[in-house]
SEKOL-671728 format. One record per atom (N, C-alpha, C, O): atom name; x, y, z. Coordinates in steps of 0.05 Angstrom, whole numbers. Layout:
N
a  x  y  z
CA  X  Y  Z
...
This chain:
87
a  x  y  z
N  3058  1555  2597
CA  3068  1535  2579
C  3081  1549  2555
O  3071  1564  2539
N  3112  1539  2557
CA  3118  1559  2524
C  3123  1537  2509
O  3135  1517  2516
N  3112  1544  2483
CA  3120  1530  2456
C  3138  1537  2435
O  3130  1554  2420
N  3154  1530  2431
CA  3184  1538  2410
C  3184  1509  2385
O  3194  1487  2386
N  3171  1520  2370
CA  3178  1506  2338
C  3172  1482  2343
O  3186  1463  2336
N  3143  1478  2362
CA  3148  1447  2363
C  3116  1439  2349
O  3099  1456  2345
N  3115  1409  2343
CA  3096  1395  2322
C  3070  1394  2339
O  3073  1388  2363
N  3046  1398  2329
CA  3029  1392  2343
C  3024  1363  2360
O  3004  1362  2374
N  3040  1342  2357
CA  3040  1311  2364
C  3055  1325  2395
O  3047  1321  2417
N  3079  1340  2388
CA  3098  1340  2415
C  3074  1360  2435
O  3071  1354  2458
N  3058  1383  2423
CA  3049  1401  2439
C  3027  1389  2446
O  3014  1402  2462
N  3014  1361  2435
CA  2995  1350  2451
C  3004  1328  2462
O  2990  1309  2455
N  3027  1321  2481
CA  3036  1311  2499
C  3033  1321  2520
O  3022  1311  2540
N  3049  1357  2515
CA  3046  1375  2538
C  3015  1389  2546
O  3007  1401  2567
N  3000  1382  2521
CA  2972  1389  2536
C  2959  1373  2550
O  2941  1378  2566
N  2971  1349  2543
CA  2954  1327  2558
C  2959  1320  2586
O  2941  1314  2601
N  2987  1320  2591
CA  2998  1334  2618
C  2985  1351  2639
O  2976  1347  2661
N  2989  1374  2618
CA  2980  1405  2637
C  2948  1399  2637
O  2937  1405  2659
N  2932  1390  2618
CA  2897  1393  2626
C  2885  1367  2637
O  2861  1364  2644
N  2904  1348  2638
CA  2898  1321  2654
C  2878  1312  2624
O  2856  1303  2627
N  2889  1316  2597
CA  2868  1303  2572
C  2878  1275  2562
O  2898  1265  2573
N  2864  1263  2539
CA  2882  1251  2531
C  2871  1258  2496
O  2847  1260  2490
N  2895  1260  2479
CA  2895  1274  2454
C  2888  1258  2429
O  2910  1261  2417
N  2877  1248  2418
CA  2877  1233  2392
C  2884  1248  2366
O  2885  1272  2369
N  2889  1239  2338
CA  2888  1255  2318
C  2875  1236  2294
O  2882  1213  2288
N  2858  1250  2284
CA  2847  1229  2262
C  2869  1226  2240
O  2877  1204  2232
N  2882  1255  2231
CA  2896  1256  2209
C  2920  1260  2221
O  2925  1277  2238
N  2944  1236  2206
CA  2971  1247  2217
C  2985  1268  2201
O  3010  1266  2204
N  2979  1287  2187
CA  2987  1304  2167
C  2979  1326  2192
O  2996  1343  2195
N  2959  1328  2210
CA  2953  1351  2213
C  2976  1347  2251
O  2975  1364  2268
N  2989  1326  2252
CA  3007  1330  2281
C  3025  1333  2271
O  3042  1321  2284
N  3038  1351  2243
CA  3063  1362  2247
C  3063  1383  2234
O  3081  1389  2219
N  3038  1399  2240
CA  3035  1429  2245
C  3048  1445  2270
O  3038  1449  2292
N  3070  1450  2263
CA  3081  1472  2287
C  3076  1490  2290
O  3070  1505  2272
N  3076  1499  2326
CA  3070  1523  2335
C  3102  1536  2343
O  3123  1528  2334
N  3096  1565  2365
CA  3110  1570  2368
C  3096  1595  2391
O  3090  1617  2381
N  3091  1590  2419
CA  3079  1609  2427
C  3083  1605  2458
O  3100  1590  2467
N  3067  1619  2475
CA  3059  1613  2502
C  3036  1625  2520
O  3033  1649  2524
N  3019  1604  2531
CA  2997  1602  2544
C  3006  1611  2568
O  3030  1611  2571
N  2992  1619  2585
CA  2991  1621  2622
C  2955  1611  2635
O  2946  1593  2649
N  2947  1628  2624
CA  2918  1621  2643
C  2890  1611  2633
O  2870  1611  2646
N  2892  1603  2611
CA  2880  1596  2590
C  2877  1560  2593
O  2894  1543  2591
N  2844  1557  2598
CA  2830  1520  2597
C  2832  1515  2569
O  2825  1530  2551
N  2842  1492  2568
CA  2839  1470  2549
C  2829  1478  2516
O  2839  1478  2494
N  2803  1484  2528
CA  2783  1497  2507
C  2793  1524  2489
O  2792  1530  2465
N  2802  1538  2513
CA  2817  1562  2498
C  2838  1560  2483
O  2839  1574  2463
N  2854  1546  2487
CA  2878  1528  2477
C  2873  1531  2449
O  2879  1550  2434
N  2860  1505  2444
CA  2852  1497  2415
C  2836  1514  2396
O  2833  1514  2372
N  2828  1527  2417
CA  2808  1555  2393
C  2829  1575  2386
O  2828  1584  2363
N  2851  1586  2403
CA  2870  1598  2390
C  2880  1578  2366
O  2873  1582  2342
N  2895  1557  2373
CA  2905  1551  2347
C  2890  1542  2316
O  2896  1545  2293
N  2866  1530  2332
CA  2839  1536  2311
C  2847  1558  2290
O  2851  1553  2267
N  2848  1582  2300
CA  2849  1612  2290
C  2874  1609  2272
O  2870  1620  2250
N  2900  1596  2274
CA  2918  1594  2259
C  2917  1575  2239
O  2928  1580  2217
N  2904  1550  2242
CA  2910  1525  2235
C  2876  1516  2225
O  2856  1519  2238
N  2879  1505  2201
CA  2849  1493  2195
C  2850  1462  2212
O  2864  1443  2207
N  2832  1465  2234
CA  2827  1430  2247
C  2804  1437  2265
O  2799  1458  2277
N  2791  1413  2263
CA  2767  1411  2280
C  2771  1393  2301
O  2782  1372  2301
N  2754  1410  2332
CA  2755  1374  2350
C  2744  1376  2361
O  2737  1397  2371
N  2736  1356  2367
CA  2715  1345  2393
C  2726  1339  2419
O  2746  1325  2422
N  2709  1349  2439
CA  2708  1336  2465
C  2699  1325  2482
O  2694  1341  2500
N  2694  1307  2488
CA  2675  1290  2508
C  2700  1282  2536
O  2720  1268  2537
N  2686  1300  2555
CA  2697  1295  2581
C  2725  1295  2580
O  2735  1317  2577
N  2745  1273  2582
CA  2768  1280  2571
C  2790  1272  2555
O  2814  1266  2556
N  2768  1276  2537
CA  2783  1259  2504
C  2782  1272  2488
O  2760  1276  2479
N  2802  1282  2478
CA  2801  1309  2447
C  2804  1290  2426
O  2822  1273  2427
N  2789  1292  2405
CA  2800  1280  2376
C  2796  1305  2363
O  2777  1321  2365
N  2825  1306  2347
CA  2833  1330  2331
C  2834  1318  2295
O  2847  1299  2287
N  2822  1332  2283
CA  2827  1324  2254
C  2823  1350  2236
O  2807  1369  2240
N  2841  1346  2213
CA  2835  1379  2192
C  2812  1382  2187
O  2798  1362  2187
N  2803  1404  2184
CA  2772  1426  2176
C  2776  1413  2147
O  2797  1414  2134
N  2745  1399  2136
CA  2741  1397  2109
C  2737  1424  2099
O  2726  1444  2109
N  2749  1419  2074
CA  2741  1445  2059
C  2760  1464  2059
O  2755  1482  2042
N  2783  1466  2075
CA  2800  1491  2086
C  2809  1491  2071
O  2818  1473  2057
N  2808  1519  2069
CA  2822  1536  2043
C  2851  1538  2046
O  2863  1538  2024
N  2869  1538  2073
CA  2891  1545  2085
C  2903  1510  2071
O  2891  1489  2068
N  2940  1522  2063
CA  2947  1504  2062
C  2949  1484  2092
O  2947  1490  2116
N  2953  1458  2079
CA  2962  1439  2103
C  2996  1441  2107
O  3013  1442  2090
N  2999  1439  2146
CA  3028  1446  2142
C  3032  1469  2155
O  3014  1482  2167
N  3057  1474  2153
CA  3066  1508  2156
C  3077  1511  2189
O  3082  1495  2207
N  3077  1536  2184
CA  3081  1542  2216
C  3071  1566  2230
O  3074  1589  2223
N  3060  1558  2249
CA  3045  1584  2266
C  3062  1593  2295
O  3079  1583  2311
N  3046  1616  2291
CA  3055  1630  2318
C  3034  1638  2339
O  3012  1642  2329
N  3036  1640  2365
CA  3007  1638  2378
C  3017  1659  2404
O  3041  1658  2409
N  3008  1671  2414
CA  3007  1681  2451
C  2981  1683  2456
O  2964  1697  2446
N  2979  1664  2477
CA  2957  1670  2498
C  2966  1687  2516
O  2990  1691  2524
N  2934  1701  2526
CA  2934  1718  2545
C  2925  1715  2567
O  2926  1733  2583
């Protein structure tokens, strides 16, 4: 899956797609955090812990429903733009 400058709202379309999920967001500030990267073999789980690593947000999963919302407390501005490769 490659990602080119796109908002986290558009890249959780395409995750929801590719992992059969379906995506919620508590905060809409935090779905137009852009990436810019690309996955190959990497579950769901791995996914979001990479961008975890770029991006302050927390989420939950139950079976197959992600709710995504910003990390209280993060020090990292809100916003911006990341870059990611999975391996």
């Amino acid at each position: 899956m490659v990602i080119k400058d796109e908002s986290f709202l558009t890249l959780s379309h395409k995750l929801e797609q590719w992992y059969n999920v379906k995506i919620h967001f508590e905060d809409e500030a935090v779905q137009e955090i852009r990436y810019t990267g690309m996955f190959e073999k990497e579950n769901i789980d791995q996914v979001l812990k990479y961008l975890q690593m770029l991006t302050p947000f927390e989420y939950d999963m139950k079976l197959n429903e992600i709710t995504i919302r910003y990390q209280k407390n993060a020090e990292n501005k809100k916003g911006g733009n990341a870059e990611t490769q999975g391996k």
